[in-house]
VOGU-3710 file (C-alpha; in Angstrom, 3 decimals, decimal comma):
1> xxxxxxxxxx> 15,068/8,221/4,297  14,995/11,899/3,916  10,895/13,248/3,361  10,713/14,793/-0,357  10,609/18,415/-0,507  6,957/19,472/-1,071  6,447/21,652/-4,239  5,410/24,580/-3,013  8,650/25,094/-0,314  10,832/24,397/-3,691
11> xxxxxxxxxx> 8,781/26,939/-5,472  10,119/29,973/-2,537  13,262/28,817/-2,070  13,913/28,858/-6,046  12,621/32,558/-6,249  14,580/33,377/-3,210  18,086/31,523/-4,357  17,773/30,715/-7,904  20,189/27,821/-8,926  21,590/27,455/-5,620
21> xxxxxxxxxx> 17,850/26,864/-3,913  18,911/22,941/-2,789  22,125/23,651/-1,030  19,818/26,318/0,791  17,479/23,590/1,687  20,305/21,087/2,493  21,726/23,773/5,234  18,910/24,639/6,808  17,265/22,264/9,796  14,510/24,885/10,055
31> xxxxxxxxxx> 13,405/24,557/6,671  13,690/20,626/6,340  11,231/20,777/9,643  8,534/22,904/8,166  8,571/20,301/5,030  8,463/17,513/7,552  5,175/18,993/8,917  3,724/19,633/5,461  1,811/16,299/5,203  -1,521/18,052/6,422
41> xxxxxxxxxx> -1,698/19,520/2,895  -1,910/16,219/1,065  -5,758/14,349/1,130  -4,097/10,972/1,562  -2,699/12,148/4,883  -3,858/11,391/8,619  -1,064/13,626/9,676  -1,881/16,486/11,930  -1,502/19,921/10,785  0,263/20,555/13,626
51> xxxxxxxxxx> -0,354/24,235/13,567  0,494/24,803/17,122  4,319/24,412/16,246  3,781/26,230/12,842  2,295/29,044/14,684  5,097/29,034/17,722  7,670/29,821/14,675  5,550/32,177/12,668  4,989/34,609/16,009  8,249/34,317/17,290
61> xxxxxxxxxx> 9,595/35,158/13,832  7,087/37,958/13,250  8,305/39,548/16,049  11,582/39,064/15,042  11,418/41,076/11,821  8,930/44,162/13,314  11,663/44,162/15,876  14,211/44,847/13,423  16,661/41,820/13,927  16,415/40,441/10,611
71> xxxxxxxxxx> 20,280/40,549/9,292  21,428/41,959/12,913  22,635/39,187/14,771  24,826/40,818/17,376  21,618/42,942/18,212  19,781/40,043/18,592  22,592/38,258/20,695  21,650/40,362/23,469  18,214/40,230/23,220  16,123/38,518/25,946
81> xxxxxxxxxx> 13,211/37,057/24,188  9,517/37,862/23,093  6,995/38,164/26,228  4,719/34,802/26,020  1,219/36,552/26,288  2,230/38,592/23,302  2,727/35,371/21,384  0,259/33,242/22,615  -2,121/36,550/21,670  -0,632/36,260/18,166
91> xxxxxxxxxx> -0,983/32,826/16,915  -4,291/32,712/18,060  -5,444/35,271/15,353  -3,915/33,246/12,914  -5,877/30,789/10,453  -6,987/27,879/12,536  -5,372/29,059/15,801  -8,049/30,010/17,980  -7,925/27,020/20,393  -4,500/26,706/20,771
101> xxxxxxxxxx> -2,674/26,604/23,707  0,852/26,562/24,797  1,627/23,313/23,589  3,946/24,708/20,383  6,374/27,104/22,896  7,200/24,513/25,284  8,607/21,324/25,021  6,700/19,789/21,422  8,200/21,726/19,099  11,902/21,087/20,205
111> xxxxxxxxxx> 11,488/17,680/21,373  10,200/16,620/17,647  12,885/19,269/15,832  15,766/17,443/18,223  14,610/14,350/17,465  13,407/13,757/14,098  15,965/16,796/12,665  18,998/18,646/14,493  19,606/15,299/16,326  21,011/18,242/19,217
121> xxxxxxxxxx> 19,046/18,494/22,030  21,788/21,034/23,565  20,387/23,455/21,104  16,941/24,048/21,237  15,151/25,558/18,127  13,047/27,919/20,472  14,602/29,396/23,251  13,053/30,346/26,268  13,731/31,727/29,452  11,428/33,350/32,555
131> xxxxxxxxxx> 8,294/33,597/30,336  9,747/34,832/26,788  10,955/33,374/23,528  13,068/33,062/20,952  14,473/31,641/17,774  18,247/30,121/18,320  19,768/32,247/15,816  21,808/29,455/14,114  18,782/28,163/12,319  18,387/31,708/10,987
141> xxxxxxxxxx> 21,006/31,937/9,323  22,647/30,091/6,214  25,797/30,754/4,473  25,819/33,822/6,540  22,460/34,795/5,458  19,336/35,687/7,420  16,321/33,222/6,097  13,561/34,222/7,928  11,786/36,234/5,261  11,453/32,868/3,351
151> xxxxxxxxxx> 10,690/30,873/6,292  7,780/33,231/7,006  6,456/33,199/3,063  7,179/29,222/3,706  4,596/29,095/6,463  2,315/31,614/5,096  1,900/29,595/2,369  1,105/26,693/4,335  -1,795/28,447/5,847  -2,835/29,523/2,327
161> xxxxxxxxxx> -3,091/25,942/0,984  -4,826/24,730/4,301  -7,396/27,822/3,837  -7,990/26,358/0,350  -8,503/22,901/0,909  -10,580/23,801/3,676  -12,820/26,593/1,893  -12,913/23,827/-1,062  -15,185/21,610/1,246  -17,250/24,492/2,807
171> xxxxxxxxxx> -18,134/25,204/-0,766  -18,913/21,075/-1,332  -20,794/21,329/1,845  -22,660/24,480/0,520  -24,033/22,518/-2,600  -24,735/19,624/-0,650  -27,447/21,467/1,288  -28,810/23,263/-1,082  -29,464/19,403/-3,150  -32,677/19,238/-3,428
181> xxxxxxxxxx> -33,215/15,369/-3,814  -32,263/12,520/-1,175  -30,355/10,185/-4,284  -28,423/13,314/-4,988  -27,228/13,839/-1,356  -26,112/10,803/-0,618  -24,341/10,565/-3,742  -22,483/13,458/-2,916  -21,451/12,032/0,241  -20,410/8,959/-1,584
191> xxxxxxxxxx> -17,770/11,266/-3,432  -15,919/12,158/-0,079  -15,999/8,859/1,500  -12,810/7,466/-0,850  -9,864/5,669/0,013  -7,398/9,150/-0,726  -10,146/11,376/1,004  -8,651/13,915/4,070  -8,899/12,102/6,928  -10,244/15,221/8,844
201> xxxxxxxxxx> -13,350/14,855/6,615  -13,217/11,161/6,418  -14,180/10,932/10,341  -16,410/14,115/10,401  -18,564/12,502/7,772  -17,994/8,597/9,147  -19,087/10,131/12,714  -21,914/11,657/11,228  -23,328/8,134/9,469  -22,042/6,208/12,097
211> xxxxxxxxxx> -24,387/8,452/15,065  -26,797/8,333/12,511  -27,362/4,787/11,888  -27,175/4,040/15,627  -29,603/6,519/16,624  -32,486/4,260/14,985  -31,106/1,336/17,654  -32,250/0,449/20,779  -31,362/-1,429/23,721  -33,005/-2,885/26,776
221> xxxxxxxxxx> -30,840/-1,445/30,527  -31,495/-0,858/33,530  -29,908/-1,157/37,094  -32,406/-3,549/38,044  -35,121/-6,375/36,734  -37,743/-3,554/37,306  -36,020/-0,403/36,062  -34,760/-1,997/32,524  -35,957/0,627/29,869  -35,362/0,667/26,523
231> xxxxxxxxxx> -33,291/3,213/25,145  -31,840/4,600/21,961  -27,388/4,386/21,281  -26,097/7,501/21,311  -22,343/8,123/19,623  -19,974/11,085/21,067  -17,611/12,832/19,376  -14,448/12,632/22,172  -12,590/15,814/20,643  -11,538/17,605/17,532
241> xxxxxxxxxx> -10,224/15,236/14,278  -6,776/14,014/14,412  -6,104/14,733/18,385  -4,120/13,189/20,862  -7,034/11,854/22,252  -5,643/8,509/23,657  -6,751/5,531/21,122  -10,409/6,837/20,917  -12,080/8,864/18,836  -16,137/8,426/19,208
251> xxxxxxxxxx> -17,629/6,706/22,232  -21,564/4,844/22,685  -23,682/5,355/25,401  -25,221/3,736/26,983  -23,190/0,103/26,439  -20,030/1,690/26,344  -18,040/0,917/22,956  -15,392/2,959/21,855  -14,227/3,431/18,080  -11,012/4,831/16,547
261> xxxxxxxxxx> -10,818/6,372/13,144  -7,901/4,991/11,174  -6,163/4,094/7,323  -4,589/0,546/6,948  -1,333/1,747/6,597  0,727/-0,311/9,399  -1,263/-1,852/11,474  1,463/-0,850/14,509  -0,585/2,122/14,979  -3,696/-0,089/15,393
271> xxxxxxxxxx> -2,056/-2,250/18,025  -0,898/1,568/19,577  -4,446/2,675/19,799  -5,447/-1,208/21,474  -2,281/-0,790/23,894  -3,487/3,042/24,979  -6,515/2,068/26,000  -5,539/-1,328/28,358  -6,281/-3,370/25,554  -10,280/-2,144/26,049
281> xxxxxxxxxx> -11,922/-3,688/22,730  -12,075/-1,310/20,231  -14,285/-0,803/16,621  -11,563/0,458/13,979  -13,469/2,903/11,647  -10,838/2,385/8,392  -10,936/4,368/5,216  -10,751/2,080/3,222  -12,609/-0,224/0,274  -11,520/-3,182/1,333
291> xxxxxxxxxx> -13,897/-6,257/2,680  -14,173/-5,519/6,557  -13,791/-9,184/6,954  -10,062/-9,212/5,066  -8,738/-6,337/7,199  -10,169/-7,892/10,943  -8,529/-11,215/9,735  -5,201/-9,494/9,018  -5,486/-7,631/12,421  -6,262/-11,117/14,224
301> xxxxxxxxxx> -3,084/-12,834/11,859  -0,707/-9,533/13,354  -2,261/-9,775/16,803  -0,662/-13,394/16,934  2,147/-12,576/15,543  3,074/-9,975/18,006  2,177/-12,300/20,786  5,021/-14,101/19,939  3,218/-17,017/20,575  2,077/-16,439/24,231
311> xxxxxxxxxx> -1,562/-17,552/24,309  -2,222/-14,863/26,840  -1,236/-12,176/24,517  -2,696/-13,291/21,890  -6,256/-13,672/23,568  -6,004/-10,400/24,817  -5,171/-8,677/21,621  -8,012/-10,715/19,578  -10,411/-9,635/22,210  -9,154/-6,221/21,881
321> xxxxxxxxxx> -10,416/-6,255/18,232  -14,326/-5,397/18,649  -15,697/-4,930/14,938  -14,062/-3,494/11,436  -15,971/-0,637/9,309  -14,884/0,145/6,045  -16,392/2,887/3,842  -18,110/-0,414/2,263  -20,446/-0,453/5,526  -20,797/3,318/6,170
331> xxxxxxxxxx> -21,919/3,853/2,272  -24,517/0,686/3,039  -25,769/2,470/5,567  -25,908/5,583/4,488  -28,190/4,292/1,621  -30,800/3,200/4,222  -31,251/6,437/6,043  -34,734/8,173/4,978  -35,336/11,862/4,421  -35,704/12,665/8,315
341> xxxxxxxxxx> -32,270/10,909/9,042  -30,522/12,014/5,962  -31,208/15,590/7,122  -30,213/14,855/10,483  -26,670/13,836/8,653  -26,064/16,708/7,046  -26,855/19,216/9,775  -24,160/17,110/11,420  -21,491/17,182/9,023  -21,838/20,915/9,275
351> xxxxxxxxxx> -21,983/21,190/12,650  -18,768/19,476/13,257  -16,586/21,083/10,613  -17,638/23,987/12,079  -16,751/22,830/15,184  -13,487/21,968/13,405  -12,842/25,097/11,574  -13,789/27,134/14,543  -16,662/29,269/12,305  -19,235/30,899/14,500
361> x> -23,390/30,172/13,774
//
């Protein structure tokens, strides 16, 4: 089933084509991709903003049009392609781009565009060759028409909306530091830990309780009878929010647990995260209201179900299956941190979406 056109897209391409802004749409595989990696701009999404393909396009594309091959295709038929250094120079001064790497020009963006779009891996949306780039120019054109000024006010605006959204929680964030009452914080924390709440924040701020309520618990280890001390659980942050990070998002030292950030959605992408990581057990993190015991029941239920009855399987999968925490637990727990700890929070949250966001102190 072909992924609704997002409103704003529709919004360009009906000031750029009027009446005839679907059939447009319809013809072009570059535009259906950028709407297939829109979802970052809804809150309900875990999807990945992806902005290392976005940003492949957009620089490639910009250098198309200062070049002057916008409408000029048999100048551009004997062009060789955009140095890489120049590009890779360029999307890193865009919004959000200054840790990318080369991910986007290689093999990412045309492996998901073949795959999930053109359906022709013989023709690759970027083209490269001996360390430069390009744009095949048959998805820049439609009906004999050069698109790329839209598709560049299509991904512009995509950065735009991101910007928002983002600048909308530094501004949340903003107020919740400056709250001068513990009640008041937390219930301003409350407000972002919902079921439709961007999962980017949802695992900043769940990271942040979680290492928090940890911090105040300790354990007895040592290598031997005479060296056992007792010492405070520490949680680690493993990377950024939504990476490809392997099935594990936060790890605790010094007993070695690992937790994944997740949505119910299909619990296939739970079994995913259990299968990336040998079946190690795992704590899901889930955004989600629902009692912790209903969803680990309904993991155990799939578990045996994919097992296809093999008792092997199925052991290994329920074992796999460490704890459930739902917001219901992470608001609980939030309620029991004091001033000291509540502080400690905060500072947190901040730290990592700047971390996130890539804002110097």
């Amino acid at each position: 089933m072909a992924k609704k056109i997002e409103t704003y897209i529709k919004n360009i391409l009906k000031n750029a084509y009027g009446d005839n802004w679907e059939q447009y749409f319809n013809d072009s595989p570059l535009i259906q991709y950028l709407n297939l990696k829109s979802g970052a701009i809804h809150g309900n999404s875990k999807t990945r903003k992806a902005l290392a393909n976005w940003y492949a396009i957009y620089s490639i594309l910009t250098f198309y049009k200062n070049a002057g091959f916008i409408n000029n295709r048999d100048k551009y038929s004997t062009f060789g392609g955009f140095p890489y250094s120049k590009l890779f120079e360029f999307q890193r001064q865009q919004y959000g781009g200054a840790k990318l790497q080369n991910h986007g020009f290689n093999s990412r963006t045309n492996d998901e565009f073949a795959n999930k779009i053109s359906k022709d891996i013989a023709r690759p949306l970027i083209v490269k060759d001996k360390g430069s780039y390009l744009i095949h120019p048959d998805f820049l054109y439609v009906h004999d028409e050069d698109i790329t000024e839209v598709v560049l006010e299509i991904i512009e605006e995509y950065k735009n909306i991101l910007r928002a959204k983002d600048h909308s929680f530094m501004q949340i964030l903003e107020e919740l530091k400056d709250e001068d009452n513990d009640f008041g914080k937390k219930e301003k924390i409350k407000l972002l830990l919902s079921d439709d709440s961007e999962a980017r924040i949802f695992e900043i701020i769940s990271y942040a309780i979680l290492e928090t309520h940890y911090r105040n618990q300790t354990i007895f280890i040592g290598k031997t009878r005479s060296e056992i001390t007792e010492k405070c659980l520490e949680l680690f942050k493993t990377g950024r929010t939504n990476a490809n990070d392997g099935g594990i998002d936060f790890v605790m030292r010094p007993i070695g647990r690992f937790f994944q950030v997740t949505e119910v959605d299909t619990y296939d992408k739970y079994f995913l995260d259990i299968d990336k990581v040998n079946h190690f057990p795992l704590t899901f993190v889930v955004k989600t209201h629902t009692d912790s015991s209903i969803i680990k029941k309904e993991l155990l239920d799939y578990g045996t179900k994919k097992s296809g009855g093999l008792k092997l399987l199925e052991t290994s999968y329920h074992s796999a299956i460490e704890e459930v925490i739902t917001i219901n637990e992470l608001i609980k727990w939030l309620d029991d941190l004091n001033d000291k700890d509540l502080t400690f929070l905060i500072e947190e949250i901040d730290r990592y979406f700047r971390v996130e966001m890539n804002i110097e102190e």
